[in-house]
C-alpha positions in Angstrom: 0.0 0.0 0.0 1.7 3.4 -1.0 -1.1 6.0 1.0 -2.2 9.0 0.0 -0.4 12.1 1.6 -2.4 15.3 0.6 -4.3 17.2 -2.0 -3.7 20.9 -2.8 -6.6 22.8 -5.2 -5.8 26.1 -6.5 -8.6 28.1 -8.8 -7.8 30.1 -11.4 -9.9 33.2 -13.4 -8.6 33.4 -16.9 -9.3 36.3 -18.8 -10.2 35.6 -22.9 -8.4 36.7 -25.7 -11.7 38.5 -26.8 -15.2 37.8 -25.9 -16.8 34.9 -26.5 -20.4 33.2 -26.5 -22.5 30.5 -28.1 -25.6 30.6 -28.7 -27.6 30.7 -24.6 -24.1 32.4 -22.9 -21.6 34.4 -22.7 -18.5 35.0 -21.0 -15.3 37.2 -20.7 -13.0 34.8 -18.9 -12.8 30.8 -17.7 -12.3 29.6 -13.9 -10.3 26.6 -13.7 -9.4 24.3 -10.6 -6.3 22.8 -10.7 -5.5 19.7 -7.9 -2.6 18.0 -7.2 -3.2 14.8 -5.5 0.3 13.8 -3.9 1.7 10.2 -2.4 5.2 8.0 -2.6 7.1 10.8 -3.9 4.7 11.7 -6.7 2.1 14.3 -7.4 -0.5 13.5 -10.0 -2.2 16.8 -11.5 -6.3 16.9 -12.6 -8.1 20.0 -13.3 -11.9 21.2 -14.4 -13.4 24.0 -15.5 -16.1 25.4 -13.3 -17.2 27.7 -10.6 -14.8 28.4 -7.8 -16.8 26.2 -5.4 -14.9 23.4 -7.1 -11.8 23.9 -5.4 -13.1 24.2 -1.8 -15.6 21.2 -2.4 -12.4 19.3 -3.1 -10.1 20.5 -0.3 -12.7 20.0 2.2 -15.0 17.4 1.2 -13.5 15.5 -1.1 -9.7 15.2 0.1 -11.0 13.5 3.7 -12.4 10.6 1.5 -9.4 9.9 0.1 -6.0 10.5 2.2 -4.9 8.0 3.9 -6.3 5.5 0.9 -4.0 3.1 -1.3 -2.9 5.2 -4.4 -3.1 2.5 -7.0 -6.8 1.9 -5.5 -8.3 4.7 -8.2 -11.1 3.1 -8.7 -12.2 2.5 -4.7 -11.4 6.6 -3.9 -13.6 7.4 -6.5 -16.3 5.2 -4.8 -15.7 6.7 -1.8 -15.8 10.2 -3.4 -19.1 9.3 -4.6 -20.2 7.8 -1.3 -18.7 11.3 0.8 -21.1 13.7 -1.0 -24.4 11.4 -1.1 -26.3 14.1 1.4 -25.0 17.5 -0.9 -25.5 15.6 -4.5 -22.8 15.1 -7.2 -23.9 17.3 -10.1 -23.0 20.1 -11.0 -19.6 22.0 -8.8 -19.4 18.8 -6.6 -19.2 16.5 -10.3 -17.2 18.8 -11.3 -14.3 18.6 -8.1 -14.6 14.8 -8.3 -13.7 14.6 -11.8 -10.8 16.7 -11.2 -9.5 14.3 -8.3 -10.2 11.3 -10.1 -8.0 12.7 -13.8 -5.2 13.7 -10.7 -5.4 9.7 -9.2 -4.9 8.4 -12.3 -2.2 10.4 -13.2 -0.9 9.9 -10.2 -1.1 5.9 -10.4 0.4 6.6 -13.8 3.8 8.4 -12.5 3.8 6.1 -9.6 4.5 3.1 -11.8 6.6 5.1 -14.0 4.5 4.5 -17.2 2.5 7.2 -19.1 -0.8 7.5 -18.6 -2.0 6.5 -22.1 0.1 2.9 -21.5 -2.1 2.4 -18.2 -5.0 2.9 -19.1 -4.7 0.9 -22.5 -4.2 2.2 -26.1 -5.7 1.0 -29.1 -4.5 3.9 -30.9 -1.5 5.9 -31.4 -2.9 8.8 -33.0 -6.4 10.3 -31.5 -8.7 12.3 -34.3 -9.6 16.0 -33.4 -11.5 18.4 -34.7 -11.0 22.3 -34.6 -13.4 24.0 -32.5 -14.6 28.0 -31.8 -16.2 30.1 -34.0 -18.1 31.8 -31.1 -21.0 33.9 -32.3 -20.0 37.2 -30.6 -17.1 36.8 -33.3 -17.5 39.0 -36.4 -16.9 38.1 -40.0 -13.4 38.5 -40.1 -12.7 36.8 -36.5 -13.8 34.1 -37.5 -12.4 34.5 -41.2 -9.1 34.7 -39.3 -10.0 31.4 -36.8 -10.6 29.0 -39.8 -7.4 30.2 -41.6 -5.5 29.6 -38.3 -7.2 25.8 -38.6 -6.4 25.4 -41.8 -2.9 26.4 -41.6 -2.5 23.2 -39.4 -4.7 21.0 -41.6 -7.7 20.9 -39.5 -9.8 18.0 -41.0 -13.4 19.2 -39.6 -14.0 22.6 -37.9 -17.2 23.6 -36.1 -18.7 26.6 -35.1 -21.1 28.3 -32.7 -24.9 28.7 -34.0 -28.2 29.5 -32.2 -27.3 33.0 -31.6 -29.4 34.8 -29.0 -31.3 31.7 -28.1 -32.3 31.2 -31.6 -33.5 34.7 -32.3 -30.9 35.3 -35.0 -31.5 32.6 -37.7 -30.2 34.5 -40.8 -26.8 35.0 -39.0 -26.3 31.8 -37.9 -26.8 31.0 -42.0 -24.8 33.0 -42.9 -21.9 32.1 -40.7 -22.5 28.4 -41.6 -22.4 30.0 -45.2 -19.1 31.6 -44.7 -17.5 28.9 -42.5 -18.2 26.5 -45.6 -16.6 29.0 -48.2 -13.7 29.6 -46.3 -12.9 25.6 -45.7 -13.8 24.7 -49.1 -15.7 21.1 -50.0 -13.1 18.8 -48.4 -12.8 19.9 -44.8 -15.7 18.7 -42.5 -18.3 21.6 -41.1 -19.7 20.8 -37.5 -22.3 23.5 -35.7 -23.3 23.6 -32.3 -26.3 25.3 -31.2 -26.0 24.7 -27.5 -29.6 24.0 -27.0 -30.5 27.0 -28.4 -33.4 26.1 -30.5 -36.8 24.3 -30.5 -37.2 21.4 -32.5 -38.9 22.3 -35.5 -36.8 25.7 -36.0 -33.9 23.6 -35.5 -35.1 20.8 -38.6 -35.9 24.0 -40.6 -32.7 25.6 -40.4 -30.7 22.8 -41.4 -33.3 22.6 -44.5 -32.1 26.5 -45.5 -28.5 25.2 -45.0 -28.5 21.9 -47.1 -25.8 23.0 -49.3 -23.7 23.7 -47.0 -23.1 20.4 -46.1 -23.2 20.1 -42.5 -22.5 17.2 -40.9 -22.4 17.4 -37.4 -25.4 19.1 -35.4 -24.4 19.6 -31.6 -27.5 20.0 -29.1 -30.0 21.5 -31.9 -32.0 21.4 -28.7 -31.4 21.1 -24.9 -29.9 17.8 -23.8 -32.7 17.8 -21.5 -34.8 17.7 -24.0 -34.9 13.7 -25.3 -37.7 13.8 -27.2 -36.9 17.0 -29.5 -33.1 15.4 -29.7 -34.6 12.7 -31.2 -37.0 14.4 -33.4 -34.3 16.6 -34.9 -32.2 12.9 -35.3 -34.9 11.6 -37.4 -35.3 14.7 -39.9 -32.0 15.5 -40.6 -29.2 14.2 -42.2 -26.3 15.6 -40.1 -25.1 13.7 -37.2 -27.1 14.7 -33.9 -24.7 14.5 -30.5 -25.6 15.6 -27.3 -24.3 14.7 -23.8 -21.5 17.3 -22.5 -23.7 18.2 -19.5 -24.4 15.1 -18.5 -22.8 14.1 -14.7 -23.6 10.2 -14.2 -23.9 7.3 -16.3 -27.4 7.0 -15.9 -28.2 10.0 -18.1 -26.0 9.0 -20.6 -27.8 6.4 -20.9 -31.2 7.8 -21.4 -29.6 9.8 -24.0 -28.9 6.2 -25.9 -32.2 4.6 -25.2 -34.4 7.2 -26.1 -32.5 7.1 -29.2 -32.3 10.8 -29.0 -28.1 11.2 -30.5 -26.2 9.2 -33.0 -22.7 10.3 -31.3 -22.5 10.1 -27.5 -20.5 13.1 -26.1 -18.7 13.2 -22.4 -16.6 15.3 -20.7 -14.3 13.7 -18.1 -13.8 17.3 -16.2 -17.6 16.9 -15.5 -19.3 13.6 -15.5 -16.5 11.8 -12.8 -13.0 11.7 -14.2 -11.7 9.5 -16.8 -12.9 6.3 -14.6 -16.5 7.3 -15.2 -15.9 8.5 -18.7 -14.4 4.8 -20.0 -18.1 3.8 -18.2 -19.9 6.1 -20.4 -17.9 4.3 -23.8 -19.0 1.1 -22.5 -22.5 2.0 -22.5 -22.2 4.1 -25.8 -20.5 1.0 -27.4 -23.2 -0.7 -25.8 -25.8 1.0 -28.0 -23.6 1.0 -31.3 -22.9 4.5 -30.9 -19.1 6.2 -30.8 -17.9 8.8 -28.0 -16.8 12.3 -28.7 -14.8 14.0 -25.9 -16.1 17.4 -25.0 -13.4 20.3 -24.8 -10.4 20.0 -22.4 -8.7 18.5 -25.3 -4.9 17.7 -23.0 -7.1 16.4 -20.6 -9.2 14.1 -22.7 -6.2 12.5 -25.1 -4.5 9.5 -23.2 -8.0 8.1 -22.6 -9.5 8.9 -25.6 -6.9 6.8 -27.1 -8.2 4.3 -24.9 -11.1 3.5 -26.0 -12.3 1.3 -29.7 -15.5 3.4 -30.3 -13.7 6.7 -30.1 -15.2 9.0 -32.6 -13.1 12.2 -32.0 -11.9 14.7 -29.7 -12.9 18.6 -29.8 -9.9 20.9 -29.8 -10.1 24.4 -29.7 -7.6 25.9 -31.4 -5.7 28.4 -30.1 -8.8 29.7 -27.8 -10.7 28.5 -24.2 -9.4 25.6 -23.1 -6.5 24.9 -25.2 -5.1 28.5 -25.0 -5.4 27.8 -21.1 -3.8 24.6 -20.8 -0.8 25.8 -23.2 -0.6 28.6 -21.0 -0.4 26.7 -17.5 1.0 23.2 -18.6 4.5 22.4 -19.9 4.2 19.4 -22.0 0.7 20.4 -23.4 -0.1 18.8 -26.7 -0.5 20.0 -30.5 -2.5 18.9 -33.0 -1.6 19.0 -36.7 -3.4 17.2 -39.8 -6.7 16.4 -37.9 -4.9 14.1 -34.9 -2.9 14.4 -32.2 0.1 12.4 -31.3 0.8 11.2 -28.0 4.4 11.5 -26.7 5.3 7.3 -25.7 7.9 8.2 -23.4 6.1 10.1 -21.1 5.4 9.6 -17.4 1.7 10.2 -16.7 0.1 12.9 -18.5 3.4 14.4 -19.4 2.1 17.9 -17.9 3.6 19.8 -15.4 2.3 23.0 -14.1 3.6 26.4 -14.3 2.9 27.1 -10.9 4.9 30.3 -10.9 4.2 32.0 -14.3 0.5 31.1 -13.8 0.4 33.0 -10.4 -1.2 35.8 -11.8 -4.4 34.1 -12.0 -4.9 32.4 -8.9 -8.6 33.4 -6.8 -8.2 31.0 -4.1 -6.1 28.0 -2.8 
C-alpha cells in the first residue's frame, strides 16, 4: 500500500483573448481548478473547468475521503468520493471537483508506476482524431475569417462553429456564418455546428433545411440535452449527425440519451461527468448501444484516454482559444494537433504535464 499524503486545489480566473459566447451564454474569462493529488514521492495533477466552489468542495469534502487510501486503488477513492457527498448531490460544482481528483489519481497511479498515462490505461491507438473548435458567435466576420485560416494552416480536418445566436433569435446570421465557414474551408474539410440547446425542435429541422448546401455534418445539441424527445426528433429529420451529452454528470443520463434514441454520437466530458474512470463507463455503455464517443473540450485532458477506447469518434480541440489556450498557457508538455490528430508522446510519465505554478500565479482566486 503506498497512501495517499495530501491534495492541494488552486482556482484560477482566466481572462479571454476577446469575448466569447454561443448561442444561450456568454462570458469574458474561464475559472479553472487545478488539484494536485500527492503520495510516494509523486504528485498527480487533474483540473476542471467550473465555478470556484470546485476547489473548496475538493479541499474540504473531497480530500477526507481519500488520504490515507492506497494510491493504486483509483477506482475504490472514486467510490468513496461518490459515497462522501451522497447528502449534498454530485452534479454540478461537486461533479465537477470529483472529476478533477479522479484525472489527478490516475495520473498519479500513472507516474507512480513510472509508465504514461495513455500505456495504463490501455491504447488502441496511437494517434487520437480531433477536430478544430470555436467560431463563437460574438465573433464577427473577419474573427472568424481569421479562426478558420488559423485551422487550416495546421490542416484541420473538420472545424465547427457556434450557431443558435441569442437563443435562436438570430436565424439569418447563424446561416450566414455556416455560409461563410463553408466558403472559407472549401468542399473537403468537414463543417460541425453547435447550437447549445438554443433552438426548438422544429426551428432547428428548418434551419438545417435553409442550409443543405452547405453540407453540415455534425449538429451539436440543436436542442437542450434535457430535451430527449426534441433530440430525437431533430435525429430523425435531418441528415447531419445529432450529438448531445457534455452536461451530462452520471452514467445513468447518458444512458437515457442512448435509449431514447435521442443522438447518433454520444459526447462526455471527463472534467464533468466523474473523471476519466466514469468517462471509460460512459464508452462502455455508448458501445453498448452501437454509438461512438466524442470527448467534449479540455482536449490535453481528454487525449490518453481517448486513445483508450475502440469506439472513439473524436476529440474537440479548440484551437488556439478557451481551453487549449489555457492549458498551453499553464501546462509544460501540453499537446498540439496537426493534420486532424494528435500524437501522444510514448515516453512520457503520466500525463506528461507539469504546471507552471509560478508564471500562472497571476491568476490564482483561491487555494
Amino acid at each position: 500500500m503506498i497512501p495517499i499524503k495530501s491534495v492541494t486545489a488552486r482556482v484560477y480566473r482566466i481572462p479571454t483573448d476577446a469575448p466569447e459566447g454561443d448561442g444561450t451564454c456568454a462570458w469574458d474569462s474561464t475559472t479553472m481548478t487545478v488539484i494536485e493529488v500527492s503520495g510516494g514521492g509523486h504528485t498527480g495533477i487533474g483540473w476542471t473547468y467550473g465555478a470556484p466552489e470546485c476547489g473548496s468542495i475538493a479541499r474540504s469534502t473531497l480530500a477526507k475521503t481519500i488520504i490515507g487510501r492506497d494510491l493504486m486503488d483509483v477506482s475504490g477513492c472514486w467510490e468513496q468520493m461518490v459515497r462522501g457527498v451522497r447528502n449534498n448531490g454530485r452534479q454540478g460544482a461537486i461533479g465537477y471537483a470529483i472529476s478533477a481528483m479522479d484525472v489527478a489519481l490516475w495520473d498519479l497511479k500513472a507516474r507512480t508506476l513510472g509508465v504514461s498515462l495513455q500505456a495504463l490505461l490501455g491504447s488502441v491507438r496511437d494517434t487520437v482524431p480531433v477536430y478544430a473548435s470555436g467560431g463563437f458567435t460574438t465573433y464577427s466576420d473577419e474573427q472568424l475569417a481569421r479562426q478558420v485560416d488559423d485551422w487550416l494552416d495546421v490542416r484541420s480536418t473538420a472545424v465547427k462553429i457556434k450557431i443558435g445566436e441569442s437563443w435562436g433569435t438570430r436565424v439569418d446570421r447563424d446561416l450566414a456564418r455556416i455560409v461563410q465557414a463553408r466558403a472559407a474551408i472549401g468542399p473537403d474539410v468537414a463543417l460541425f455546428v453547435d447550437a447549445n440547446g438554443g433552438y426548438t425542435a422544429k426551428q432547428a429541422i428548418r434551419l438545417m433545411e435553409r442550409a443543405v448546401e452547405s453540407n453540415v455534418s455534425w449538429f451539436e445539441e440543436p436542442v437542450s440535452s434535457d430535451n430527449l424527445a426534441g433530440l430525437a426528433e431533430v435525429r430523425a429529420a435531418v441528415s447531419a449527425d445529432v450529438a448531445a451529452g457534455e452536461y451530462c454528470g452520471d452514467i445513468f443520463m447518458f444512458r437515457k440519451l442512448c435509449e431514447t434514441g435521442a443522438v447518433d454520437v454520444l459526447q462526455a466530458d471527463a472534467t464533468r461527468c466523474g473523471g476519466i474512470t466514469e468517462w471509460l463507463r460512459v464508452a462502455a455503455i455508448a458501445a453498448a448501444f452501437g454509438l461512438e464517443l466524442s470527448g467534449h473540450c479540455a482536449p490535453n485532458l481528454h487525449a490518453h484516454v481517448a486513445s483508450a477506447i475502440p469506439n472513439l469518434r473524436h476529440l474537440e480541440w479548440f484551437h488556439d482559444h478557451d481551453h487549449d489556450r489555457i492549458e498551453r498557457l499553464f501546462f509544460d508538455g501540453a499537446l498540439k494537433p496537426r493534420g486532424g490528430v494528435v500524437r501522444l508522446d510514448p515516453d512520457a510519465v503520466g500525463n506528461g504535464f507539469s504546471l507552471r505554478a509560478a508564471d500562472v500565479k497571476l491568476y490564482l482566486v483561491a487555494s
